[in-house]
C-alpha positions in Angstrom: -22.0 -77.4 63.3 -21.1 -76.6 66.8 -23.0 -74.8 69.6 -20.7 -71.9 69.4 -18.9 -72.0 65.6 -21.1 -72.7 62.6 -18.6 -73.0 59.3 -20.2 -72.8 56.0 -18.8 -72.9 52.9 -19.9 -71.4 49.4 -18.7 -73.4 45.9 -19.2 -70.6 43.1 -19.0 -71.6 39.3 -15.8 -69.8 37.4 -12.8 -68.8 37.7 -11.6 -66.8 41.6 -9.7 -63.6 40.8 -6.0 -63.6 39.8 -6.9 -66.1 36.6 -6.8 -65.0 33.3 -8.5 -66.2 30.1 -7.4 -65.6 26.6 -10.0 -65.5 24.1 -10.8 -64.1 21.0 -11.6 -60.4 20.4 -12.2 -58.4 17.1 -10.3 -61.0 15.1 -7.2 -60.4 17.8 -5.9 -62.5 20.8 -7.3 -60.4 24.0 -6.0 -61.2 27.7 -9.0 -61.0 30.1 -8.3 -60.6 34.2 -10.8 -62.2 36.6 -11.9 -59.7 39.2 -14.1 -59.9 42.0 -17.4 -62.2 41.4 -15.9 -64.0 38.5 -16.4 -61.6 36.0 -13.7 -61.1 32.9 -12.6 -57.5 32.6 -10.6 -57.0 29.0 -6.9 -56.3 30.4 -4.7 -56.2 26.7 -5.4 -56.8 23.1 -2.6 -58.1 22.1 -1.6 -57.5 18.1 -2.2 -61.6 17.1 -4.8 -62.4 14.9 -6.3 -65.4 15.7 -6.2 -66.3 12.0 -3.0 -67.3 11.5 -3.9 -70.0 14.0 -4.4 -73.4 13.8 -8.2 -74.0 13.5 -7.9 -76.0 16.8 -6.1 -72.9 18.4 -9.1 -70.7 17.3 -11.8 -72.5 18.5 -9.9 -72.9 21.6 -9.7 -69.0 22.2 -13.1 -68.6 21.2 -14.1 -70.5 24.0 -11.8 -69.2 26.3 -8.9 -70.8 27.5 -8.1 -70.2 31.3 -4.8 -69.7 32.5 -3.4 -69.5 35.8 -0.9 -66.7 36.2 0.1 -64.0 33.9 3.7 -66.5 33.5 1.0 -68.8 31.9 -0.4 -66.1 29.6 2.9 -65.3 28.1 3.9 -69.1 27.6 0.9 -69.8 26.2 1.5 -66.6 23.4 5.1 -67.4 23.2 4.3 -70.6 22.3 1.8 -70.1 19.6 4.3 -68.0 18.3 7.0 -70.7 17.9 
């Protein structure tokens, strides 16, 4: 704090928007976007079910797994496919 500039700063619990997080939907793999305030908004269902997954994979997705950049999201399916 100075008598003329007062600089505060704000920690907020989530993702900020630009992230993505895979997660489970309807039995499929769906890509979520973060927007504004850290909310998910359902960007793609994708045409993977989850159950041909590893049981570790599926758990993971039903938690959510948070990725980066969309680069991320497409490694990350690529290689579950492999």
């Amino acid at each position: 704090f100075q008598s003329d500039e007062v600089i505060l700063h704000r920690r907020v619990e989530g993702a900020c928007p630009g992230h993505f997080v895979l997660k489970e939907e309807n039995g499929y793999i769906a890509i979520f976007s973060i927007v504004e305030d850290g909310k998910e908004e359902i960007s793609e269902v994708t045409d993977i079910p989850i159950s041909i997954l590893r049981l570790k994979d599926q758990q993971r997705l039903r938690e959510g797994i948070l990725l980066d950049s969309i680069e991320e999201v497409n490694q990350y399916l690529e290689d579950l496919g492999s």
